[in-house]
C-alpha positions as CSV (number, residue, x, y, z in Angstrom):
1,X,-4.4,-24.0,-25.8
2,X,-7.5,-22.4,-25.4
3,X,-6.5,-22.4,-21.3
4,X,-3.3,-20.4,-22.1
5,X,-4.8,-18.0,-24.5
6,X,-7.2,-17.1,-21.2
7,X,-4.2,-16.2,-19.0
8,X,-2.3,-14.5,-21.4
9,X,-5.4,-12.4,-21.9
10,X,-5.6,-11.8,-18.4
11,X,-2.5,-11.1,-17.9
12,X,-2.7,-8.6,-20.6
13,X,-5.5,-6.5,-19.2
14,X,-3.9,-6.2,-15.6
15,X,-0.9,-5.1,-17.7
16,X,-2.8,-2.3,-19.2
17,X,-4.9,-1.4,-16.3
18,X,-1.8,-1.5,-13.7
19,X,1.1,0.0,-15.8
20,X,0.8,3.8,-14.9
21,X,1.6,2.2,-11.5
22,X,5.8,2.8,-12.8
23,X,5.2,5.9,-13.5
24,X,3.3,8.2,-11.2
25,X,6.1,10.2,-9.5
26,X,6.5,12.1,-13.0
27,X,2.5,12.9,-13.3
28,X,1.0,15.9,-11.8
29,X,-1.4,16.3,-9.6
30,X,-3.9,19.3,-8.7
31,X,-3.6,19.4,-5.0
32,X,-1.2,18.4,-2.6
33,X,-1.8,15.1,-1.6
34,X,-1.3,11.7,-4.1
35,X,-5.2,11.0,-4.9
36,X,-4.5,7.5,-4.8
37,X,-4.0,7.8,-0.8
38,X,-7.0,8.8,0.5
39,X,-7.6,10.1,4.2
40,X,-11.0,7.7,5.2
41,X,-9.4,5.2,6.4
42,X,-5.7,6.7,8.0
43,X,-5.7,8.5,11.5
44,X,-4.0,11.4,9.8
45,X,-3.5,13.3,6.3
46,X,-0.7,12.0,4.3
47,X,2.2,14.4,4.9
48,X,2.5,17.5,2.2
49,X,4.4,14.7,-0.6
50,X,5.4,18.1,-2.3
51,X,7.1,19.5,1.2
52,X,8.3,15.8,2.5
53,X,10.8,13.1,1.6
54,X,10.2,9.8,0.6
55,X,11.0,8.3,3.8
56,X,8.6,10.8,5.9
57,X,5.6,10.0,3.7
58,X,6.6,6.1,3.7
59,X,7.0,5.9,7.6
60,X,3.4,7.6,7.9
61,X,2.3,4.8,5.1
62,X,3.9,2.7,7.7
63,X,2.7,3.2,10.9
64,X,-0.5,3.2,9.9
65,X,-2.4,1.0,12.1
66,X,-2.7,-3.2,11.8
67,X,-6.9,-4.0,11.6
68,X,-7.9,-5.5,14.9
69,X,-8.7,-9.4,15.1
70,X,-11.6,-9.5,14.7
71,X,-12.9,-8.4,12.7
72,X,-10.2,-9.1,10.5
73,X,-9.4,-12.1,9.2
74,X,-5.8,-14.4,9.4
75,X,-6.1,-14.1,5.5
76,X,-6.0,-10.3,5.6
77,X,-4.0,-9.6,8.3
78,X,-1.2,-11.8,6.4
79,X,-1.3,-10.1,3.4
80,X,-1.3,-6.7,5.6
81,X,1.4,-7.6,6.9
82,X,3.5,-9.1,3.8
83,X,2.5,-6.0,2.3
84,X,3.6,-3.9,4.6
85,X,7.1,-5.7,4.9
86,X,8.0,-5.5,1.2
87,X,7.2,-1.5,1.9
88,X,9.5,-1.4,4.2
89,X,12.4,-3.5,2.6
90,X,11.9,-1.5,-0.7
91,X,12.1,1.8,0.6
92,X,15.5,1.3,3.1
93,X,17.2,-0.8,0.2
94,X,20.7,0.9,-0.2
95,X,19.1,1.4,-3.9
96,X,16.8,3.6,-2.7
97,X,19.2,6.1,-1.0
98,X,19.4,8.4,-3.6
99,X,15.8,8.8,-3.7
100,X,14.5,8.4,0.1
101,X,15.3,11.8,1.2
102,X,13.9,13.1,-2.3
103,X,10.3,14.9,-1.8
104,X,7.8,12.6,-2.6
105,X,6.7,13.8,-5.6
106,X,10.4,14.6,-7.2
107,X,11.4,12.5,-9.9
108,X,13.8,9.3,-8.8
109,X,17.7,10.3,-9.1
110,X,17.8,7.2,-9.4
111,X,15.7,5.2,-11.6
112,X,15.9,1.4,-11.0
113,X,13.6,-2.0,-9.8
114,X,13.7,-1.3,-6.4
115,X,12.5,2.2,-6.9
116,X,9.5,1.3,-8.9
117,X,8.8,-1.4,-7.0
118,X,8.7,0.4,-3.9
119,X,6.3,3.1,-6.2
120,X,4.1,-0.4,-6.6
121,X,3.6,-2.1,-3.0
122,X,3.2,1.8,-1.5
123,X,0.5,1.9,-3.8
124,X,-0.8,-1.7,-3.1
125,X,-0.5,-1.2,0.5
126,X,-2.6,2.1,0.6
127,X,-5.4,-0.1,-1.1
128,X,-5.3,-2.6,1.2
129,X,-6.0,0.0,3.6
130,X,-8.8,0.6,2.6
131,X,-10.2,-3.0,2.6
132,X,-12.9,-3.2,5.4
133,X,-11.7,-6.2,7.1
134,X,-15.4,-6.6,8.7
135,X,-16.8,-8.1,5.5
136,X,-16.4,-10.9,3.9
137,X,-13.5,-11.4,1.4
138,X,-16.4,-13.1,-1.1
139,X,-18.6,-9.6,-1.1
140,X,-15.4,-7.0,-1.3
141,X,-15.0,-6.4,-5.2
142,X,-11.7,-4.1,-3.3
143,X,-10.3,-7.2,-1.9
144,X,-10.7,-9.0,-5.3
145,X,-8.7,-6.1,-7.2
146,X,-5.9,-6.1,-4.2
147,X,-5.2,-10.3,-4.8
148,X,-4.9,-9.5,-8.7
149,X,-2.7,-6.8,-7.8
150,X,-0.6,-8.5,-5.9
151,X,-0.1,-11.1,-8.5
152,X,0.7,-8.7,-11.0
153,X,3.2,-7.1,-8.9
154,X,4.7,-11.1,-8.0
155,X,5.1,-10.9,-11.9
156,X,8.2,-8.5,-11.6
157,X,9.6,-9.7,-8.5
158,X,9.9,-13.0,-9.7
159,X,11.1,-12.1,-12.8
160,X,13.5,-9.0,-12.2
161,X,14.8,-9.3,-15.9
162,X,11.5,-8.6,-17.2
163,X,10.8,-6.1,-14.5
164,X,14.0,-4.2,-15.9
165,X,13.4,-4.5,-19.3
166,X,10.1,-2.7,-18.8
167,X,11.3,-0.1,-17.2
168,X,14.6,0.1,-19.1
169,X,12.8,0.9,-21.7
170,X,11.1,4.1,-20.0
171,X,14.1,5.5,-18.9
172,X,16.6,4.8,-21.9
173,X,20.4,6.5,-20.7
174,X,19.2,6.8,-17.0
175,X,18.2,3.6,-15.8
176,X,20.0,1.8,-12.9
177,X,20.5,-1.8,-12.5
178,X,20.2,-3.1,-9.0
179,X,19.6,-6.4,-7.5
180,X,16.1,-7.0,-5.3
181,X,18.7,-8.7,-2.8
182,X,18.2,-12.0,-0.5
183,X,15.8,-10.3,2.4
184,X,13.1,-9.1,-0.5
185,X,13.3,-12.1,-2.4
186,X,12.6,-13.9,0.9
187,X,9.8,-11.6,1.0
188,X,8.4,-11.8,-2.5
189,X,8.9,-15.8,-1.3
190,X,6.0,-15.0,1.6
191,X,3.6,-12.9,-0.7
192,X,3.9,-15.9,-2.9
193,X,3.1,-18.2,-0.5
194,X,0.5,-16.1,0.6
195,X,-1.1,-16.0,-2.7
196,X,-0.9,-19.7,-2.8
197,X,-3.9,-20.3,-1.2
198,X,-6.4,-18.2,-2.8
C-alpha cells in the first residue's frame, strides 16, 4: 500500500512539474528564440521560430550533431538516438501536416496527440542535448531529470486514451483524434525498452 501511495505521489509531482510541456506553443515569449532551446551546446542558433515553420526549426533540432564515442556512453547514445527517432516520426506524421509548415510559434490548426507529443520529445531531445556525455550518468542531476522525463512522457504514449483525455480537455470543440500509428508505437516500444534497464 504504502509502495503504491509512493508512485502515485511521484507520479503526481512529474505531472505538475512537466504539464506546461502541452501547452507552450500558445505562451509568449520576450525574444525570438524558445528559452527552453538554448544555443551552448548546438553549432548554430535555433532558426527565428516566429519567422520559420515547424519543420525548418525541427530539421535544425535534427541535425544536430550525435556525441562522439567516447566520451559518450552506449546508454546515452541510445537514448539520443531513440529520442531523436520519436522527433522525427512525430513531426512527419500525416497528423502533423496541418501544423509542420505552421511557424513555430503559431498555434496548432490542428490540435491532437501527435502534435503534443511531438511539442514533448522536441523538448526532451533539446535537454538531452545538453547532457555532457563526458561525465558520469551517477553525477549529472540533468541526466537524472531527462530518464524521469522520458518516463513521464512513456506515460501518454502507452496510454493514448489518457494522453487524449488530457488534452481533450484543453482544447474542448477543437481537438483532433488521431492514432500514434504502428512505426511510433514500435518506437515508444524502444524508449521502453530503453528505460528498462535503468
Amino acid at each position: 500500500m504504502l509502495i503504491t501511495i509512493a508512485i502515485v505521489s511521484i507520479l503526481l509531482a512529474l505531472l505538475f512539474k512537466f504539464q506546461n510541456s502541452f501547452r507552450y506553443e500558445e505562451n509568449k515569449y520576450s525574444n525570438s528564440q524558445d528559452p527552453s532551446i538554448t544555443t551552448s551546446t548546438m553549432s548554430t542558433s535555433m532558426p527565428d521560430p516566429y519567422k520559420n515553420s515547424r519543420q525548418v526549426c525541427t530539421q535544425w533540432l535534427l541535425d544536430h550533431p550525435r556525441p562522439a564515442s567516447p566520451p559518450a556512453k552506449e546508454g546515452f547514445l541510445k537514448l539520443y538516438d531513440a529520442i531523436k527517432n520519436m522527433v522525427r516520426l512525430l513531426a512527419f506524421h500525416s497528423a502533423m501536416e496541418p501544423n509542420i509548415q505552421q511557424t513555430w510559434m503559431t498555434p496548432a490548426k490542428s490540435k491532437n496527440k501527435i502534435y503534443f507529443m511531438w511539442d514533448f520529445w522536441c523538448r526532451s531531445f533539446t535537454m538531452i542535448t545538453q547532457c555532457d556525455p563526458s561525465l558520469s550518468k551517477l553525477h549529472k542531476d540533468s541526466w537524472e531529470e531527462m530518464k524521469l522525463r522520458v518516463l513521464y512522457g512513456l506515460t501518454f504514449m502507452t496510454n493514448p486514451a489518457n494522453c487524449d483525455a488530457i488534452n481533450e480537455s484543453a482544447h474542448r470543440g477543437s481537438y483532433d483524434y488521431r492514432d500514434f500509428g504502428p512505426e511510433v508505437d514500435q518506437a515508444t516500444r524502444d524508449l521502453q525498452a530503453i528505460s528498462n534497464t535503468w
